[in-house]
N, C-alpha and C positions, 0 to 999 in steps of 0.2 A: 279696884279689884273686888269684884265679890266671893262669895268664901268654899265656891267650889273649885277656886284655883287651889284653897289652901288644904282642902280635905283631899283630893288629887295627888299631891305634894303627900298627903301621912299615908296613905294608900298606899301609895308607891315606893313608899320607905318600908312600910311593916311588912308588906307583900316581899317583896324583895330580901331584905333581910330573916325575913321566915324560913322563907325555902333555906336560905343557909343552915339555917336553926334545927329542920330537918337532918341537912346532911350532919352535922353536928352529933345530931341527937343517936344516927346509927355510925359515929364513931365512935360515941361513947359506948357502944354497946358490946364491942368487940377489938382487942386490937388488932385485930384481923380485916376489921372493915377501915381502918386509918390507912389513906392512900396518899394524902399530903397535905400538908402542914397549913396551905392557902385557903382562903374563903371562896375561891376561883372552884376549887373540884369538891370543897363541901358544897356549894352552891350545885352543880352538876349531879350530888350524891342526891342533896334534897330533893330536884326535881325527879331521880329515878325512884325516891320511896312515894312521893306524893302521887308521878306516877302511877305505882304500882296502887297504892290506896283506891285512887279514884277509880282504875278501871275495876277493882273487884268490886267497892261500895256502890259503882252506879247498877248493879244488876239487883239490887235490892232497895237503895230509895233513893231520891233525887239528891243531888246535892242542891239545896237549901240555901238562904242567907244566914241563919242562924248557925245552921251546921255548918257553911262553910269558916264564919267568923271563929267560931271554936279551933278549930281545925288553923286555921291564921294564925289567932293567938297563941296558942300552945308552940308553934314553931319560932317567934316573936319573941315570947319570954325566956324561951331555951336560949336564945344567940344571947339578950342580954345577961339572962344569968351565967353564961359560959365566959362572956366577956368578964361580968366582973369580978369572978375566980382566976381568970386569964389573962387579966389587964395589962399587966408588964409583960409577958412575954408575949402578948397580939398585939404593941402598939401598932407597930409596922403593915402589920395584916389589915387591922382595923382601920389605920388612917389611909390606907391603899384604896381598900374595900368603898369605903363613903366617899372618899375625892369620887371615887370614877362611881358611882351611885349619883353623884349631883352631878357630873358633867357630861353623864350620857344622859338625863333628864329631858332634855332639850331632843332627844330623838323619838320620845314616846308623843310627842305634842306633837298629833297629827289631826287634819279635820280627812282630808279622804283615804282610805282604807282601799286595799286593793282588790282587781275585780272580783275574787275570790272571796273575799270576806262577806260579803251581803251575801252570795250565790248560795253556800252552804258552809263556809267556817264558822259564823256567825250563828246562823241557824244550829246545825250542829251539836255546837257548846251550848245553847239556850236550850235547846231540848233535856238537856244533861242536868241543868238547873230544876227542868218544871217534872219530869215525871221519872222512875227508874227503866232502863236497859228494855227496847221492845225490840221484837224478833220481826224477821223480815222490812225493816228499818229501809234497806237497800231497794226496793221494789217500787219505795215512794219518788226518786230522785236519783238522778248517775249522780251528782256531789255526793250525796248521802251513801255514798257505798265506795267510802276512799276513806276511813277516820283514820285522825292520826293521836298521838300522845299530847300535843298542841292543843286541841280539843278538851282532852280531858282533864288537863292540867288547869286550864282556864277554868271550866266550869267551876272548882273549887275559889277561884278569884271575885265568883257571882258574892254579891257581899253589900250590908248595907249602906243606904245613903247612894255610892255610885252604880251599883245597880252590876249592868253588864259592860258598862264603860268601862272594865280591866280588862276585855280577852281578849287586849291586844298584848297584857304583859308578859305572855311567856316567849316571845318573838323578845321582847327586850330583857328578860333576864337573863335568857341564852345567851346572846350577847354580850351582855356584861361577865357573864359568869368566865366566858370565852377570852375575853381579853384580860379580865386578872389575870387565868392562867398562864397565858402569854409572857403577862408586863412581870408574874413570877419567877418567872422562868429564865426570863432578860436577866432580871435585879438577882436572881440566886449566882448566872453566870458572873455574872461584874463582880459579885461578891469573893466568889473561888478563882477568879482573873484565870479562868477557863474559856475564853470564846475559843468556840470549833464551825464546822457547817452545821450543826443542828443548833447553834443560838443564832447564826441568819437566817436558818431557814424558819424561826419562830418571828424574827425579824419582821421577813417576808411576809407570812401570814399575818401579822398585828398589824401591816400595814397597809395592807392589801382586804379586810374585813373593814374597816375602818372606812378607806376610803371610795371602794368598789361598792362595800353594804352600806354605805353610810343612810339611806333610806328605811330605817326598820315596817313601816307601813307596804314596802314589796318586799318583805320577807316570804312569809306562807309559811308553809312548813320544809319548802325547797333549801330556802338560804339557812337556816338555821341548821338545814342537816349538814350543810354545808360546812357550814362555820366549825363545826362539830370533826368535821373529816378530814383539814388542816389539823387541827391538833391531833387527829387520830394516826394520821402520817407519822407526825413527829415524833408521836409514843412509840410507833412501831420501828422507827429508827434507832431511837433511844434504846429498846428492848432488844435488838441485832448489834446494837454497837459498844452499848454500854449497860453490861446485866450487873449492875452493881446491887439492886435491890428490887429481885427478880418477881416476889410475889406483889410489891407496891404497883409494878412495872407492868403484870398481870392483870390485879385489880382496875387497873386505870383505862387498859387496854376493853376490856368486860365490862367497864361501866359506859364507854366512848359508844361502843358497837351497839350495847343494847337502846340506848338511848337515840343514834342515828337509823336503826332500822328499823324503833317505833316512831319515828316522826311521818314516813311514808313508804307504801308499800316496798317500792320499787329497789329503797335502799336496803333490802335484806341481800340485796346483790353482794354486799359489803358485808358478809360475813366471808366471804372468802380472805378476808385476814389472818382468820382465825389459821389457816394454813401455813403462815410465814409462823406463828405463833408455833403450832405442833413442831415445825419443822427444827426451829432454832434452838428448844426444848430440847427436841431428841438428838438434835447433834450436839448439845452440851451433855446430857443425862442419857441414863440407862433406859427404856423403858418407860418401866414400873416405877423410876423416878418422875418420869417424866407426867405418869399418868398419877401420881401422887401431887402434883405439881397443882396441876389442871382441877381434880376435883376435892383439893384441898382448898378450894380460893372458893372465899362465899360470893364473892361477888360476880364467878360464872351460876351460882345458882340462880340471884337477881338478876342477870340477862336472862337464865331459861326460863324463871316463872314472869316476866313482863313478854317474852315470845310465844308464852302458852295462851298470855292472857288476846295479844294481839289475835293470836289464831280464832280464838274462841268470839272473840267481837266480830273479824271479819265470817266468820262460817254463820252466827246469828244472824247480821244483817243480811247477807246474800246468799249463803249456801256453800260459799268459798271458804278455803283455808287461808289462802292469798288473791284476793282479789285484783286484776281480773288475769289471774292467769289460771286457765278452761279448767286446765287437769288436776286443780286441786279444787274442783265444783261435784259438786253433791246434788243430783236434780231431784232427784226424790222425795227432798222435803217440802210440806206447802208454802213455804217462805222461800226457798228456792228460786235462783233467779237460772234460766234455761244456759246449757253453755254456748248455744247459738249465740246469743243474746249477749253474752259477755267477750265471746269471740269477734261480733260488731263493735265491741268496745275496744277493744285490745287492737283492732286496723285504725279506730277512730283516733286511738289516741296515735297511734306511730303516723295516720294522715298529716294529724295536726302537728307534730314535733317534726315531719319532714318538708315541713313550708306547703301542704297539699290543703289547708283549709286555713282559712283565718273570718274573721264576722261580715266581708262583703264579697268572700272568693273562694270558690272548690273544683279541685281537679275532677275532671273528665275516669272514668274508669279508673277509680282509686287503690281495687283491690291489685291493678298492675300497677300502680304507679308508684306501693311500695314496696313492690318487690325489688329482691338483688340491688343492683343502685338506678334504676330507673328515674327515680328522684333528685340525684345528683344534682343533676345540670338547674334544674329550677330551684331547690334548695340555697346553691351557692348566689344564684340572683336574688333571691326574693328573702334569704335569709343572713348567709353570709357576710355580705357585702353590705347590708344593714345592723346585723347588731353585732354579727362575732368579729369582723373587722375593726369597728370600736371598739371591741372588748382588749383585743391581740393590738390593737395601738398605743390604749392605755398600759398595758401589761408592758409594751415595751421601753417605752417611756420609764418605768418603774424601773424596770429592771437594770436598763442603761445608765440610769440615775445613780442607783445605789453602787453599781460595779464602778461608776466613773470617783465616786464619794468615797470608797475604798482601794482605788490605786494608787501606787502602783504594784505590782505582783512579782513571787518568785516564779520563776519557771515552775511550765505547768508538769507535773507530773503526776500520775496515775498513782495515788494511796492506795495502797492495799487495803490498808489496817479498817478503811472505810466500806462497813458492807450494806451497799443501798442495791446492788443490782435486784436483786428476789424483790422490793419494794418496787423499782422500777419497774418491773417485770406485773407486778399484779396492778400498777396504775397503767399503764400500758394497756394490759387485757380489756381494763374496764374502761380505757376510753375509746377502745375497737367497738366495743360490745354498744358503748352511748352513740357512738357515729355511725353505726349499722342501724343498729334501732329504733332511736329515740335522741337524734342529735341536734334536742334545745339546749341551750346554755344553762336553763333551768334546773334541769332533769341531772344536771353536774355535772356539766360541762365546766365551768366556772373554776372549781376544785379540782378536776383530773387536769387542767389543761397546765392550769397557774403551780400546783404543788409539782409536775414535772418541772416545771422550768426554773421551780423555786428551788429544788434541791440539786438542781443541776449545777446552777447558778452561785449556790452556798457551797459548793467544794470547789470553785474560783474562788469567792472572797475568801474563803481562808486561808489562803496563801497569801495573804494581803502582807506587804511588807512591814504595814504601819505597828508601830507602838503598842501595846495593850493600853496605855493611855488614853491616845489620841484613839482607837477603835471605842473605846467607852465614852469618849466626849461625841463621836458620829453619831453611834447608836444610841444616845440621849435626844443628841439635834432631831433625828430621826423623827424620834417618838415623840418629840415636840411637836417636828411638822406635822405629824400625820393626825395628830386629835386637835391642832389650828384647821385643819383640813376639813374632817369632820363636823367640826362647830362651824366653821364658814359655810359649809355644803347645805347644812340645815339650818341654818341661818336666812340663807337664798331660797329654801325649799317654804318654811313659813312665810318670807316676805311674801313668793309668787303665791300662798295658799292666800294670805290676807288679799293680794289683787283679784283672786280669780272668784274666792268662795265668801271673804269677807270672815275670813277666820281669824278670830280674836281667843287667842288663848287666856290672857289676864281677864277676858269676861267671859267666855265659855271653853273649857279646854276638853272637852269631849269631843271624841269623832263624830260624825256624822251618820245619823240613826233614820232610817224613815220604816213606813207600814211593810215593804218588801222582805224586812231582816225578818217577820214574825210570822213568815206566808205559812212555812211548815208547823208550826208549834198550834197554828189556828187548825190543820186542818186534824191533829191529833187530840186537840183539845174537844173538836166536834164527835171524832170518834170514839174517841169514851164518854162521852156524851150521849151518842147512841147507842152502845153499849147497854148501858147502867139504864136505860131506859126501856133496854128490851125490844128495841124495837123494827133493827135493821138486822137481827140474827134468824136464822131455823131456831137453834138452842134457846132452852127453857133459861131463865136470868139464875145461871149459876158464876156464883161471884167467887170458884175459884179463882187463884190468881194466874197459874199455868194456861188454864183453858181460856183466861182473858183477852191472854198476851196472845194467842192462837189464833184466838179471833179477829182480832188485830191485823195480824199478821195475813189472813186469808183478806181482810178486806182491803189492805193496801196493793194484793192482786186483783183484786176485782175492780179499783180504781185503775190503775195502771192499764188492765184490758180495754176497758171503754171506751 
């Protein structure tokens, strides 16, 4: 083995345990910011301050290898110096934390990266690396006029020795960060020999992430949001069922949402949460309690300044506040992308999510084809029956499994006590909204389909007649099989990379890099290039920095035109 298996390996550690380091750092700040006790949602806290860092630091200078290693270490020394004030009351935490730190390891070892990643993921974040924040961004590229928090969270991973070989770790430390919560949440239940439907329905999701995502290289920014909206379900049941610790229950709910609907445009859809939130508020509270409640909790701040910040990136690059939807498009400005033009996008992508185009095939008069359900009938051929059929096979199999592992049952009856209808009620909405729309499995399909049938399914098993015993020795087996599952799955996924690509990890464990990932960064490198030369402007060589970015920004329309 040579010794960038083993520098890959400390990368991966101090990356990973940094971000925690973060979340740490803004609990110690407040105990207002303390939302729970796991390295699972300090993990999730760190990625929303780094987050929030990177996108205000990238409109002034690049993030660096130098600055980004600062920025690492400082999050790095904070976890160990917290641990070792902390030692005895985080063994649990800690030795949690690092088992599943090594044994999701094995998911980051990819050589091909999904199609998206060369397109414009890749690119993207490198851009982020070489120069700060340019306006009209969106004008050069349709990739380039969709950033997500994935992006910018990477950029800060640019770092020496491996280079841009980490931007694939924020796809895996979502991941990670997601299933401690989970595996918390299980071990907090068994601990209070409290199982109800909402420790199966965490059940359900840890094992159903595990072995449905077990590919972290087709994440994107889709599955991550994902992963993120199973637990976001759970908090929001927990918060209607069980308000034992309302402002924690708040926080958690405010850090879920901000975090899901800067991963991709689409999912600011999922701020309609926020409505089961008000509602269950004001039928506990008065009012004025209620609105005490709300803007008492800092960490609805850090959702609004990361939405501020969101808006502010997409209106820079395009013109848009939310890109691409028209009406919140600003044409006026010379970076400005036309709402015609973004309205062609907004059919392209509902062509593409309704089975109407794929890389050797496109429908006949598209602009009918997605109207009302016109699309149906070829959708359910040409999509259905190929992947969401698989998908509702596997699911069922799951589900049969687990209900047949916890029988036999009391009589079913209707719990009152149990209030999921309002959450049914808004996944519902949003999986109308996905199958009118935009009805790829992608786009969250995945999450609306499997978290209805997960909670439906968890107020069966809890009538389970069995033992609190034997329900704790299932739910171990469980969580055994499902990370055999996972290691086996990736296990199969390397052999076939080593048949297909000659992927050897113990001698090269980097993904797969060619001249494609660097197309845009060259053609920005040329343009301040001629810039600084004076050469391709009207304008006399004035080296404001505003009037630069301007210039820029006009000549990525003037390329785009030709």
């Amino acid at each position: 083995m040579i010794p960038n298996l083993y520098t890959f390996i400390l990368f991966y550690f101090v990356i990973s345990l940094s971000v925690i380091g973060y979340g740490l750092i803004l609990f110690s700040l407040n105990k207002k910011f303390i939302i729970s006790s796991n390295f699972g949602y300090a993990g999730l806290a760190g990625i929303l301050v780094l987050c929030l860092y990177s996108y205000a630091s990238s409109f002034f200078y690049k993030h660096g290898q130098n600055h980004n290693l600062i920025i690492i270490l400082v999050g790095f020394l904070y976890f160990l110096y917290f641990n070792y004030l902390n030692f005895k009351n985080n063994r649990q935490n800690l030795s949690i934390t690092v088992f599943f730190l090594i044994f999701y390891f094995i998911g980051i070892c990819i050589y091909k990266t999904h199609d998206d990643f060369p397109y414009y993921h890749f690119q993207y974040t490198y851009y982020l690396t070489q120069s700060p924040s340019i306006l009209g961004l969106g004008n050069y590229d349709l990739g380039l006029r969709t950033p997500s928090s994935i992006f910018y969270l990477n950029s800060l991973f640019y770092l020496p020795v491996v280079k841009y070989f980490m931007f694939h770790m924020s796809v895996s430390i979502i991941f990670l960060y997601a299933n401690i919560v989970l595996i918390f949440k299980l071990l907090k239940d068994n601990f209070y020999k409290k199982f109800n439907f909402l420790s199966f329905y965490y059940l359900f999701s840890f094992i159903f992430i595990n072995c449905f995502f077990y590919r972290l290289a087709e994440h994107g920014t889709d599955r991550s949001a994902q992963i993120l909206i199973f637990i976001l379900i759970g908090e929001v049941l927990s918060f209607v069922n069980f308000k034992s610790e309302i402002q924690k229950n708040l926080s958690r709910l405010f850090l879920l949402i901000a975090l899901i609907i800067s991963l991709k445009a689409f999912y600011v859809l999922y701020i309609i949460f926020f409505t089961i939130i008000v509602f269950y508020l004001y039928s506990e509270f008065k009012f004025q309690e209620t609105f005490i409640h709300l803007i008492s909790n800092y960490y609805l701040f850090l959702f609004l300044f990361l939405f501020l910040f969101i808006l502010v990136v997409n209106f820079s690059n395009t013109g848009c506040l939310i890109y691409p939807v028209s009406f919140t498009c600003f044409e006026q400005f010379s970076w400005s992308i036309s709402k015609l033009e973004v309205d062609e996008v907004t059919r392209w992508y509902e062509q593409w999510s309704k089975a109407g185009a794929n890389p050797n095939f496109r429908v006949e008069n598209p602009e009918i084809y997605i109207q009302k359900f016109n699309w149906f009938s070829n959708w359910i051929d040409s999509y259905f029956f190929k992947k969401v059929s698989d998908f509702l096979s596997g699911l069922l199999f799951l589900l049969f499994f687990v209900i047949a592992l916890f029988a036999p049952y009391k009589k079913i009856i209707l719990n009152n006590k149990r209030k999921v209808l309002f959450t049914l009620s808004l996944i519902g909405i949003l999986f109308f909204e996905w199958l009118y729309n935009h009805p790829s499995l992608r786009y969250g399909g995945y999450c609306l389909i499997a978290s209805f049938a997960f909670l439906v399914t968890s107020l069966l098993i809890e009538k389970s007649k069995l033992s609190l015993e034997k329900i704790k020795k299932r739910i171990l087996f469980l969580i055994i099989l499902t990370l055999v599952v996972f290691f086996g799955r990736n296990m199969n996924r390397l052999f076939n990379e080593y048949k297909q690509y000659d992927y050897k990890p113990a001698q090269s464990i980097y993904y797969h890099i060619d001249y494609a990932h660097f197309n845009f960064q060259k053609t920005i490198d040329k343009l301040i290039g001629d810039f600084k030369n004076c050469t391709k402007f009207e304008s006399s060589c004035v080296q404001d920095k505003t009037y630069k970015l301007k210039a820029l920004s006009d000549k990525y329309i003037l390329l785009r035109n030709k």
